[in-house]
SETORKOL-906256 format. One record per residue: residue number from 1; residue in one letter; x, y, z of N, C-alpha, C in turn. Coordinates in steps of 0.2 Angstrom, whole numbers, plus 5000, padded with zeros to 4 digits. Each point is the difference from the previous one (the first is absolute). Example, Ala and Ser with C-alpha at 12.3 -4.5 7.8 and 13.67 -1.06 7.14 Angstrom:
BEGIN
ATOM    k  r  n_xx  n_yy  n_zz  ca_xx  ca_yy  ca_zz  c_xx  c_yy  c_zz
ATOM    1  A  5066  4972  5039   4996   5006   5000  5004  5006  5000
ATOM    2  S  4998  5005  4996   5004   5006   5001  4996  5005  5003
This chain:
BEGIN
ATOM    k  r  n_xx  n_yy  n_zz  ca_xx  ca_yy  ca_zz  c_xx  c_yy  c_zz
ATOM    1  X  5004  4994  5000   4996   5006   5000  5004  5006  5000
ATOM    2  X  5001  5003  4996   5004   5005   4999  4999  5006  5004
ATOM    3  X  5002  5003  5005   4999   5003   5006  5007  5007  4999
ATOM    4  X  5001  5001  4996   5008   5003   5000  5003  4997  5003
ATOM    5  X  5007  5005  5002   5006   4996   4999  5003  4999  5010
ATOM    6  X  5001  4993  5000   5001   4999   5006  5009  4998  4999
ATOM    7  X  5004  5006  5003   5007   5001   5000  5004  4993  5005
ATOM    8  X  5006  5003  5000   5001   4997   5006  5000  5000  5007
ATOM    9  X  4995  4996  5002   4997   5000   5007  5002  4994  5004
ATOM   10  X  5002  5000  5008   5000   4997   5003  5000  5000  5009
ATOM   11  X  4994  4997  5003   5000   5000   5004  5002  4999  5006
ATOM   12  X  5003  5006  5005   5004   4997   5008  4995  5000  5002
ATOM   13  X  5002  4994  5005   4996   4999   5007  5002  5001  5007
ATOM   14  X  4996  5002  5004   5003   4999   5009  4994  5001  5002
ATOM   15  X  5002  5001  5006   4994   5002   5004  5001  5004  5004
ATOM   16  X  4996  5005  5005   5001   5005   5003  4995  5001  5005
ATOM   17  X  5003  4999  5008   4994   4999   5004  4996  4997  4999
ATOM   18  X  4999  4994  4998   4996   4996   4997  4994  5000  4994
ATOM   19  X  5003  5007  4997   4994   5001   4995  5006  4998  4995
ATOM   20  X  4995  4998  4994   5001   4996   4994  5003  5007  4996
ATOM   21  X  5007  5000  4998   5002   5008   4995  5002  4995  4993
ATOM   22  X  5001  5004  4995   5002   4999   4994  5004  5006  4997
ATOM   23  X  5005  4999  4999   5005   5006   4993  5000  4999  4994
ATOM   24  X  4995  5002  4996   5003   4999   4992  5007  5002  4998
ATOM   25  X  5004  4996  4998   5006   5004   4997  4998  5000  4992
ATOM   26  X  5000  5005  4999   4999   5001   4991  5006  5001  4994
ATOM   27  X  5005  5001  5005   5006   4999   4993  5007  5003  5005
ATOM   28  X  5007  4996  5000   4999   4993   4995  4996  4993  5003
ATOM   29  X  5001  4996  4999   4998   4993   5003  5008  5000  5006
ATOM   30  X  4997  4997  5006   5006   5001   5004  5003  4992  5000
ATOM   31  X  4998  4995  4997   5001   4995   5002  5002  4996  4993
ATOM   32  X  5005  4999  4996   5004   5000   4995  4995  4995  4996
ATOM   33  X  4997  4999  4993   4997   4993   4996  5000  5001  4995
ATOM   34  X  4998  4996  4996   5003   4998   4993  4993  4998  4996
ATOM   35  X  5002  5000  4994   4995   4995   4996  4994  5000  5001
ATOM   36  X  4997  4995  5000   4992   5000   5001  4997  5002  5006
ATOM   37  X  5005  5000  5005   4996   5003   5007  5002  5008  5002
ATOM   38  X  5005  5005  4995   5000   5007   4998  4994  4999  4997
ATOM   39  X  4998  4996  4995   4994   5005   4995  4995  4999  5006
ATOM   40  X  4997  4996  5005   4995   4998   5004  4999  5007  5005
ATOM   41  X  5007  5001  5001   4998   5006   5004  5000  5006  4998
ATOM   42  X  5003  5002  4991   4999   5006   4998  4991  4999  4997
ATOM   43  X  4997  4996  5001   4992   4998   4995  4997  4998  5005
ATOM   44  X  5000  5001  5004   4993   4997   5008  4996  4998  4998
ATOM   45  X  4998  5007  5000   4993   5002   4998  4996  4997  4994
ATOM   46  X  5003  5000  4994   4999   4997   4993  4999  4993  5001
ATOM   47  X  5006  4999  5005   5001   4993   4997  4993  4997  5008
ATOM   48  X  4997  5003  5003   4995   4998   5005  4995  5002  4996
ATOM   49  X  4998  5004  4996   4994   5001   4997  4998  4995  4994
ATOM   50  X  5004  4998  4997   5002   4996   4995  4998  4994  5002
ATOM   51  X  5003  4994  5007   5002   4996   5003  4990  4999  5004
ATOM   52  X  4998  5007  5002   4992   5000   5002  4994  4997  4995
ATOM   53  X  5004  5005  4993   4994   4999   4994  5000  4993  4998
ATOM   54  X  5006  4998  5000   5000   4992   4997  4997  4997  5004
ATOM   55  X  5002  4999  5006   4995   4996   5005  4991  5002  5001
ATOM   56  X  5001  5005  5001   4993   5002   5002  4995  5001  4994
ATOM   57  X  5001  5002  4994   4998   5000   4994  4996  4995  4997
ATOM   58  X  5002  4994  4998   4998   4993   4998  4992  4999  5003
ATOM   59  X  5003  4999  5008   4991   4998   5001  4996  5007  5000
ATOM   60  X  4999  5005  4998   4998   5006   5000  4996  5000  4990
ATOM   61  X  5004  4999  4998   5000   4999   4990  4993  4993  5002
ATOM   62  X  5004  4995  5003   4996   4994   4998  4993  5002  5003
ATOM   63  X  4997  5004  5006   4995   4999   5003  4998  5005  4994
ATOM   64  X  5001  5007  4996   4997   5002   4997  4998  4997  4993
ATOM   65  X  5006  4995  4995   4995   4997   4998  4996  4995  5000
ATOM   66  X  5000  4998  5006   4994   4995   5003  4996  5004  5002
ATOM   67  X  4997  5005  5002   4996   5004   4997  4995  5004  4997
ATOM   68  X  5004  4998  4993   5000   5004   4993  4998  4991  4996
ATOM   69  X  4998  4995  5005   5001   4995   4994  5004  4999  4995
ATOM   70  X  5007  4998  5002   5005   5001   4996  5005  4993  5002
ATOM   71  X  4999  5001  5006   5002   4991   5002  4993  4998  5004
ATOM   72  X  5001  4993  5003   4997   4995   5000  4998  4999  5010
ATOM   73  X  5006  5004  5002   5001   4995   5007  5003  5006  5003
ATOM   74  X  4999  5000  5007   5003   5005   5004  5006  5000  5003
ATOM   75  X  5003  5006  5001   5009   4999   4999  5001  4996  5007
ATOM   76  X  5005  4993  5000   5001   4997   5005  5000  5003  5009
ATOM   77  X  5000  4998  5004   5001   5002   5004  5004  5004  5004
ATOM   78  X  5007  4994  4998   5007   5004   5000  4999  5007  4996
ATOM   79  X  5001  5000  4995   5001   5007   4999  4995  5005  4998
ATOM   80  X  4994  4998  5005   4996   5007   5003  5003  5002  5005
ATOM   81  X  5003  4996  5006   5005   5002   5004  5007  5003  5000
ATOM   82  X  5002  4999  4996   5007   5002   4995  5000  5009  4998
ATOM   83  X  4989  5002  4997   4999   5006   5000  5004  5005  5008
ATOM   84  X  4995  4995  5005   5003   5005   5005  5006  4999  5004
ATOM   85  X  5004  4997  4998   5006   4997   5004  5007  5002  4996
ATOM   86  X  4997  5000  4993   5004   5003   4996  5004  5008  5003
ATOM   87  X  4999  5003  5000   5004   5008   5005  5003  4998  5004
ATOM   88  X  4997  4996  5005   5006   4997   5003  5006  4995  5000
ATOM   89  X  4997  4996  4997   5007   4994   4998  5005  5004  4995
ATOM   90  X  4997  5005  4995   5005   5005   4995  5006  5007  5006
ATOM   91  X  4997  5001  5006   5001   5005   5004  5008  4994  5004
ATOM   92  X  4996  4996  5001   5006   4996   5005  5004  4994  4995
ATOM   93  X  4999  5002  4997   5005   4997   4994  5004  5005  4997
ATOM   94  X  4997  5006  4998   5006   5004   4997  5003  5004  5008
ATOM   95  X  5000  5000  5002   5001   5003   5008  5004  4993  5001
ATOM   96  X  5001  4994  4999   5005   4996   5002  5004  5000  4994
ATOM   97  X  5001  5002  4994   5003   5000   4996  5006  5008  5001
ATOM   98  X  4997  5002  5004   5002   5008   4997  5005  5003  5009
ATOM   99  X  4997  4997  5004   5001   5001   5006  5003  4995  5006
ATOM  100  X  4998  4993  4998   5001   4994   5004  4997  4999  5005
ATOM  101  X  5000  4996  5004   4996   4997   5005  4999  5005  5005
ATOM  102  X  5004  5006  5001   5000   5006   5004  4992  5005  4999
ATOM  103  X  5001  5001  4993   4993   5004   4996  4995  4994  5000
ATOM  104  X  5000  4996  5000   4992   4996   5000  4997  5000  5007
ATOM  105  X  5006  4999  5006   4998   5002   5008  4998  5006  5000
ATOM  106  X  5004  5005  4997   4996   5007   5001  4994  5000  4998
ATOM  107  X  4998  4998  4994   4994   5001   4997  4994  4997  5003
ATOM  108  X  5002  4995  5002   4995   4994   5006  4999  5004  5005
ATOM  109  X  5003  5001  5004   5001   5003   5007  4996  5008  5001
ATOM  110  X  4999  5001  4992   4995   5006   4999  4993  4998  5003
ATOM  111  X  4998  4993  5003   4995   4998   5001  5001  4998  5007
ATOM  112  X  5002  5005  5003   5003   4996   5007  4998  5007  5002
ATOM  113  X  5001  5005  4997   4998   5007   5003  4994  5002  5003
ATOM  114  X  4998  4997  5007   4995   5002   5003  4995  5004  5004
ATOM  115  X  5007  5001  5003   4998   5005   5005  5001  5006  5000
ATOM  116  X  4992  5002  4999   5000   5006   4996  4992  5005  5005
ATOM  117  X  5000  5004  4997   4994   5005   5005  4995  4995  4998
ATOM  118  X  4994  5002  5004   4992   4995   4998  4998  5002  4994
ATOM  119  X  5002  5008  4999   4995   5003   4994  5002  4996  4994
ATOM  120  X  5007  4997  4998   5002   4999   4994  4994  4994  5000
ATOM  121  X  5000  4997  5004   4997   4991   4999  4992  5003  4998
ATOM  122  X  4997  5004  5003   4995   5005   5000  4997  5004  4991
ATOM  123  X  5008  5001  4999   5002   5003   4993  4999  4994  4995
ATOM  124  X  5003  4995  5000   5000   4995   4997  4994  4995  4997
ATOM  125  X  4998  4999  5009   4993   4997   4997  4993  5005  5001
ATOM  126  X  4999  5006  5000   4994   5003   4998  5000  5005  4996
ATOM  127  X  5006  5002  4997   5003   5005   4996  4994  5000  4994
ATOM  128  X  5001  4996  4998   4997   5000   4992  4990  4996  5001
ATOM  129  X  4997  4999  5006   4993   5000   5002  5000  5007  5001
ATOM  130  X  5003  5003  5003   4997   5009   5000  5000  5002  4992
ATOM  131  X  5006  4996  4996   5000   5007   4995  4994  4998  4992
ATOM  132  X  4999  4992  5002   4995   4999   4996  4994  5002  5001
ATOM  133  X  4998  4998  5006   4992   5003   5005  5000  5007  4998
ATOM  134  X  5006  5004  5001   5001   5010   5000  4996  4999  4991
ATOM  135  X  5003  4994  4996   5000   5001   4994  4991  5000  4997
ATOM  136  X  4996  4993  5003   4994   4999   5001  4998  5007  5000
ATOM  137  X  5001  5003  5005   4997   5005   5002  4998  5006  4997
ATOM  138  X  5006  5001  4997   5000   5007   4996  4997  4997  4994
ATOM  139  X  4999  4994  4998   4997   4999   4993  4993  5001  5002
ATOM  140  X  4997  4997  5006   4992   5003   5003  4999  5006  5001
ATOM  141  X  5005  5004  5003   4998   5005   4999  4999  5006  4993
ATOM  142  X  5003  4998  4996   5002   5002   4995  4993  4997  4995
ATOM  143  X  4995  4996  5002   4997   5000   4997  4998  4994  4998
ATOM  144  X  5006  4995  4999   4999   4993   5000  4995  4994  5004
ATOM  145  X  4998  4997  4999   4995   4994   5003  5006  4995  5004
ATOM  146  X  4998  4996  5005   5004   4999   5004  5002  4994  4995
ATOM  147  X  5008  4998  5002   4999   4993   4996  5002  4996  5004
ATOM  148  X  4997  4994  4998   5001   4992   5005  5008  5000  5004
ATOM  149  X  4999  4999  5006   5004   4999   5005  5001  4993  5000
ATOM  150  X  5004  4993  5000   4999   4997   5002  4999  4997  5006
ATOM  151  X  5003  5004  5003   5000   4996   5008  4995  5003  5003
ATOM  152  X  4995  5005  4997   4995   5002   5004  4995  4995  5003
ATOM  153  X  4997  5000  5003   4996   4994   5003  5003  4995  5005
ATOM  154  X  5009  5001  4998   5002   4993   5005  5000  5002  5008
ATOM  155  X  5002  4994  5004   5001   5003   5008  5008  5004  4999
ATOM  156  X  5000  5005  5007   5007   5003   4998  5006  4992  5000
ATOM  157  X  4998  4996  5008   5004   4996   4998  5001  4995  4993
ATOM  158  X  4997  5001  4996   4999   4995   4994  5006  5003  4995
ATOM  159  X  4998  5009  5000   5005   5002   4998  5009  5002  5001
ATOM  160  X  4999  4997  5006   5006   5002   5002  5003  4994  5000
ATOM  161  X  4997  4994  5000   5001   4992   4997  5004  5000  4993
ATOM  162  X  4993  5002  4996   5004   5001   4994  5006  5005  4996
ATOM  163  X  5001  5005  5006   5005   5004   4998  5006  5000  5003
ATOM  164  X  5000  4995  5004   5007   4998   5004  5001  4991  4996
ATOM  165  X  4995  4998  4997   5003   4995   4994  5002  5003  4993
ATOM  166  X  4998  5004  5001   5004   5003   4992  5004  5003  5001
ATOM  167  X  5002  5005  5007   5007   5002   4999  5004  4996  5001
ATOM  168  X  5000  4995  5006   5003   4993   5000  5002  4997  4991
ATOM  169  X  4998  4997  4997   5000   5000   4994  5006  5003  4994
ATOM  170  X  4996  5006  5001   5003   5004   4997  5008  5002  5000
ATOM  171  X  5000  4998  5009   5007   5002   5000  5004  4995  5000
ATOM  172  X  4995  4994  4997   5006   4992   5000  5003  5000  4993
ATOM  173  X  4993  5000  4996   5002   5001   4992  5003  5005  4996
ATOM  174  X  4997  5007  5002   5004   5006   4998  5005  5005  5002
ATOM  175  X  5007  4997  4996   5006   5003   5001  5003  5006  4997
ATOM  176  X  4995  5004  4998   5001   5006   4997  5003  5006  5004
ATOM  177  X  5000  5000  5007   5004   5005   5003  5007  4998  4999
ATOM  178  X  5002  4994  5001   5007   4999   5000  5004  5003  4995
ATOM  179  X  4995  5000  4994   5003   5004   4994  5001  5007  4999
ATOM  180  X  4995  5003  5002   4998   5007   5000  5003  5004  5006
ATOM  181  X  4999  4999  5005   5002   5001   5007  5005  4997  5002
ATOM  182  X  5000  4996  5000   5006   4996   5004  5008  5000  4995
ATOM  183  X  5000  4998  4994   5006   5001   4996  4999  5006  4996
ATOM  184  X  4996  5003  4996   5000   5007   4995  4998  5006  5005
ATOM  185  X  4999  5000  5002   4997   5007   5007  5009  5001  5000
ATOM  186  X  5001  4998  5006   5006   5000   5004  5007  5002  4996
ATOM  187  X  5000  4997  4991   5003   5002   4997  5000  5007  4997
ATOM  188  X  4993  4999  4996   4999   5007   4996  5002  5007  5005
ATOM  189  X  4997  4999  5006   4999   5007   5003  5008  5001  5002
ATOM  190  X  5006  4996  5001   5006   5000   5001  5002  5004  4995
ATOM  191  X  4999  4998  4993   5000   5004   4993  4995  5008  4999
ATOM  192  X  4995  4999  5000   4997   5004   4998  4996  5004  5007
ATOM  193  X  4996  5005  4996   4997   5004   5008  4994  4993  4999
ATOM  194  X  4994  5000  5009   4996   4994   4999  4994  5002  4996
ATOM  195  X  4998  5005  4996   4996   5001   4996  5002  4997  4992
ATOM  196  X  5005  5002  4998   5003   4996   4995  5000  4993  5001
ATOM  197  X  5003  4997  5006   5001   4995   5001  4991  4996  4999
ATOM  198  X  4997  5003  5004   4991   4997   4998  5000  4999  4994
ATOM  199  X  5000  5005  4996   4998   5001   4992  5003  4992  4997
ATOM  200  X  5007  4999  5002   5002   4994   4996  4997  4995  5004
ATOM  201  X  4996  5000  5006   4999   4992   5001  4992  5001  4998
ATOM  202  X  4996  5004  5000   4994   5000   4996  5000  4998  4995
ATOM  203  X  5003  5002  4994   5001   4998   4994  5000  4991  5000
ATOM  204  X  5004  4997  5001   5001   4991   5000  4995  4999  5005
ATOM  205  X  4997  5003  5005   4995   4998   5004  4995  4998  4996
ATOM  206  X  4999  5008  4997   4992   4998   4995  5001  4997  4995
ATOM  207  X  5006  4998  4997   5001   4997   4994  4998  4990  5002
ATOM  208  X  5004  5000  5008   5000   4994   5002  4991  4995  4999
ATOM  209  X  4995  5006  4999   4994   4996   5001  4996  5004  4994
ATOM  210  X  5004  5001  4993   4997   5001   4995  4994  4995  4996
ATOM  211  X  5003  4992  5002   4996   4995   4998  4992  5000  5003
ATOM  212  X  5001  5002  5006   4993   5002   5002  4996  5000  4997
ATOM  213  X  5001  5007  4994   4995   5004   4996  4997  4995  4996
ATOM  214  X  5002  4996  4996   4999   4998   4996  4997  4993  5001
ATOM  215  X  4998  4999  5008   4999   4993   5002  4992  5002  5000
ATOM  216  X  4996  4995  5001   4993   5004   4998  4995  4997  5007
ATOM  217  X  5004  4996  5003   4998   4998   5005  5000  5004  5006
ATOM  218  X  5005  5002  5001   5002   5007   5006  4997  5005  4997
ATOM  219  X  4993  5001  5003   4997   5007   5000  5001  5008  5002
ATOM  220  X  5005  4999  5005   5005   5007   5002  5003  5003  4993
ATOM  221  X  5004  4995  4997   5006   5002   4997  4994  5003  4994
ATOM  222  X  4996  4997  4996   4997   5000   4996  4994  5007  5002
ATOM  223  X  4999  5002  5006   4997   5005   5003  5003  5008  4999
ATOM  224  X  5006  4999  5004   5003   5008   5000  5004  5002  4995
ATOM  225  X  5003  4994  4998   5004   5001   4994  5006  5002  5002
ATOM  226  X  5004  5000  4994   5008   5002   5002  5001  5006  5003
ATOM  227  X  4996  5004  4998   5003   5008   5002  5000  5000  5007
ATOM  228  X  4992  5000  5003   4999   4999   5008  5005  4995  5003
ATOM  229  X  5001  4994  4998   5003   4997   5005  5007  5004  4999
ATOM  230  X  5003  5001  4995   5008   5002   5002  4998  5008  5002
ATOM  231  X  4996  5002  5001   5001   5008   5004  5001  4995  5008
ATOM  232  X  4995  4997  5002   4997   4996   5006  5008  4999  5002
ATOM  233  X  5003  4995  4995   5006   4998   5003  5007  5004  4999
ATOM  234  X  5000  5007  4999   5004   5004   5000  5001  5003  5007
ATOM  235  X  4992  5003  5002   4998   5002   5006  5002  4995  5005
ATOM  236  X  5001  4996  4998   5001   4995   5005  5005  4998  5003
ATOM  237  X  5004  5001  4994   5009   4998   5001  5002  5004  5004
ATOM  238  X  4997  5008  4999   5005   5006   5005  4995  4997  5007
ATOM  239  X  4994  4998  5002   4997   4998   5006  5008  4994  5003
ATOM  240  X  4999  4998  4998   5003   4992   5001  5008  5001  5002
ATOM  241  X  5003  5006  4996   5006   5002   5003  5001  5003  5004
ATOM  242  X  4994  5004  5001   5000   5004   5005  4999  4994  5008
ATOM  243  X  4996  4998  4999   4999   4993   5006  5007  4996  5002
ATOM  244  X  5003  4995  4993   5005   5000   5001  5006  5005  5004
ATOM  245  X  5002  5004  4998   5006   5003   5003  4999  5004  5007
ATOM  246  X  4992  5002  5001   5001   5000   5007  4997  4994  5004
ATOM  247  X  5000  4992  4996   5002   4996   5006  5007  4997  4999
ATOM  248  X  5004  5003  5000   5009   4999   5001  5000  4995  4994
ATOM  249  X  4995  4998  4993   5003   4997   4995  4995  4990  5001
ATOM  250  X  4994  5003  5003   4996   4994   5003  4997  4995  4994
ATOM  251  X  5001  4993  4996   4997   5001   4998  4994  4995  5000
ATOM  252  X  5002  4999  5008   4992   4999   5003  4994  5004  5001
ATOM  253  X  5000  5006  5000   4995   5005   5000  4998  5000  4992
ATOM  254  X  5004  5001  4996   4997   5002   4995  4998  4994  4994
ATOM  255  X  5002  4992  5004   4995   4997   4997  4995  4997  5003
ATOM  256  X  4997  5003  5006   4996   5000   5003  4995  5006  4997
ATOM  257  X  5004  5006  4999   4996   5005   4997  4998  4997  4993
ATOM  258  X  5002  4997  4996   4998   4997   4992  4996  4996  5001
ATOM  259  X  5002  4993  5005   4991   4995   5000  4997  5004  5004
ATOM  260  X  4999  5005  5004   4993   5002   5004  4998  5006  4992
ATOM  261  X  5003  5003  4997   4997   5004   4992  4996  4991  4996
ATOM  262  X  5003  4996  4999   4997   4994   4996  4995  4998  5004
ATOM  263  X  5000  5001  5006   4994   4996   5004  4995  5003  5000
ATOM  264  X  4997  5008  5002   4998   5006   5002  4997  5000  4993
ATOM  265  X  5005  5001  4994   4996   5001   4993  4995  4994  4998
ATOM  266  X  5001  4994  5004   4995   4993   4998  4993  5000  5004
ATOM  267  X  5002  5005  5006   4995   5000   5005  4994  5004  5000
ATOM  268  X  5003  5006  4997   4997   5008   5000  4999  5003  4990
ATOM  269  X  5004  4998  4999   4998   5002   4993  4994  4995  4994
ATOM  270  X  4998  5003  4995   4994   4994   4996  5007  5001  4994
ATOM  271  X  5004  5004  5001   5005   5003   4991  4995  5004  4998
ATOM  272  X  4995  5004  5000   4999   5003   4997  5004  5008  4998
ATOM  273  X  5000  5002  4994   5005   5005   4998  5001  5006  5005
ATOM  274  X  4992  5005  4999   5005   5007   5006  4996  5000  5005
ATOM  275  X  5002  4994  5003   5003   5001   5009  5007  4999  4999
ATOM  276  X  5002  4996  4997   5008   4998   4998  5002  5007  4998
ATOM  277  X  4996  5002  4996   5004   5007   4998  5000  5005  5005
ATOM  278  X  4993  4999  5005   5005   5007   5007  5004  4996  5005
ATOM  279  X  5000  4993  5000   5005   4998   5003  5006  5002  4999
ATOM  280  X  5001  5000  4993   5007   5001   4997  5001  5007  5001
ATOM  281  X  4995  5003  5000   5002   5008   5003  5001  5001  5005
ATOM  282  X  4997  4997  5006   5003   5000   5008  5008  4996  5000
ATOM  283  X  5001  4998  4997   5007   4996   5002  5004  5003  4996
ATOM  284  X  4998  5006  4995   5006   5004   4998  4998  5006  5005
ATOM  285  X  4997  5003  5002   4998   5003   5006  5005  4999  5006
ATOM  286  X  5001  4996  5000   5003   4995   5005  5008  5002  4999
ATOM  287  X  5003  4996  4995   5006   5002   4997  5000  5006  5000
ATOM  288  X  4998  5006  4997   5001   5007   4998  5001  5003  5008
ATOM  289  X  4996  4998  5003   5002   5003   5007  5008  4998  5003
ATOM  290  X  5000  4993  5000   5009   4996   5004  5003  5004  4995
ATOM  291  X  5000  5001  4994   5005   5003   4994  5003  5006  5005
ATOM  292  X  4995  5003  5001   5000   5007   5001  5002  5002  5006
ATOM  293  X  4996  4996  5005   5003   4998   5009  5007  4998  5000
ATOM  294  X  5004  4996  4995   5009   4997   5000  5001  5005  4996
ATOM  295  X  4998  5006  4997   5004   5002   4995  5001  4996  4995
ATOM  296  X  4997  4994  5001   5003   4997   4991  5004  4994  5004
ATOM  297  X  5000  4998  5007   5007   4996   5004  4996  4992  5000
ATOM  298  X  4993  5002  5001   4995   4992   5002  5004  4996  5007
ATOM  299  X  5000  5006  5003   5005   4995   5005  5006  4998  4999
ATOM  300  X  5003  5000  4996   5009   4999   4996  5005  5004  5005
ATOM  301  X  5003  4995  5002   5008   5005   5003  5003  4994  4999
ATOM  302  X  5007  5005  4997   5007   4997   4997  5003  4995  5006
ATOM  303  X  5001  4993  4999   5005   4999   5005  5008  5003  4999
């Protein structure tokens, strides 16, 4: 996934009073290599976008054209899993290709980051119920008919049943932070300021789930269309950084924050179009404020 250009980067590790720190060193490379394992660390980034699509892609093509009635049979099991597993076997594969055993424990260990204030956990898992409901709402008020809630009707425990199975879930199959937050965040914003930084990991973000569109079975993707979902997930990168780096680089918060948005979207939303579209205006609402509140930093300090 072509993302621009990822120089030469490499990761120090220590720690410091117990909290988890990282130094990108950006050039030269301090630790002498050669040959295949120089191109790995001048290419990270390419060579994990690249190493993501080939995995993750395949069952994504095949379930849209099953479909489309174009094949026969639904893509095997394995690699429906493969979909979401793929960002991370690509993230700790080129992270041990490029870093060694040292970089793969750092990047792990990013899931060990816990103790943190209550509001972050707070942040995480009801962030995105206020910002879709905010969204409901302005579309009622604005003149819209309410539209189907799923979980209206149920007991509250029913739904806290089912929303604590899907974040669970969610956060076993999908390993898309590891790649965006956990290996591409902590680089890019080393390199660039974190607003730039976002820009390039939105772009492979929303290219990541371009098959969607065209699969006919998922009524979201075939809902909002591309424009809305990629404004949604631009706003969303600068939210998610901003999370990230003020839980000292957690990325157990913010892939709690990702399935509690896939959970909260299955519970509370029908996909109809504009609630989504002033949902997508609150979460850039959202961003436009932290932009403005960091200066542009999203919680960013240089180690």
């Amino acid at each position: 996934m072509p993302v621009g250009k990822e120089g030469c980067m490499l990761g120090s590790f220590g720690s410091k009073k117990g909290i988890l720190t990282m130094t990108a060193i950006t050039s030269p490379i301090s630790q002498p290599a050669s040959g295949f394992k120089a191109f790995i660390r001048r290419n990270q980034l390419l060579i994990l976008y690249g190493l993501m699509f080939a995995l993750g892609w395949p069952g994504l093509i095949w379930e849209t054209l099953y479909s489309r009635g174009l094949v026969s049979t639904q893509s095997p099991l394995i690699l429906s899993l493969f979909t979401g597993w793929a960002p991370g076997i690509a993230a700790v594969a080129v992270t041990a290709l490029a870093l060694g055993r040292p970089g793969v424990r750092h990047l792990l260990r990013r899931f060990l980051v816990w103790r943190l204030g209550a509001q972050w956990y707070l942040v995480a898992l009801f962030l995105l119920a206020g910002v879709i409901l905010g969204g409901i709402g302005l579309h009622i008020q604005f003149g819209g008919e309410a539209p189907h809630i799923p979980a209206a009707g149920a007991s509250l425990l029913q739904i806290l049943f089912a929303f604590a199975a899907t974040v669970l879930f969610g956060f076993l199959i999908n390993t898309e932070e590891m790649v965006w937050r956990g290996f591409a965040l902590p680089r890019l914003q080393a390199r660039y300021t974190p607003l730039v930084a976002g820009i390039l990991i939105a772009i492979p973000e929303a290219l990541f789930h371009l098959p969607y569109f065209w699969n006919k079975d998922v009524d979201f993707y075939q809902t909002v269309g591309i424009f809305w979902f990629t404004s949604f997930s631009v706003a969303a990168v600068f939210i998610y950084a901003y999370v990230f780096n003020k839980t000292r680089g957690s990325l157990l918060t913010v892939t709690i924050l990702h399935a509690s948005q896939n959970a909260w979207a299955n519970l509370l939303s029908d996909n109809s179009l504009r609630p989504f579209q002033f949902t997508v205006a609150l979460m850039w609402m959202i961003a436009i404020a932290l932009i403005f509140l960091t200066k542009g930093q999203l919680g960013y300090t240089q180690e």
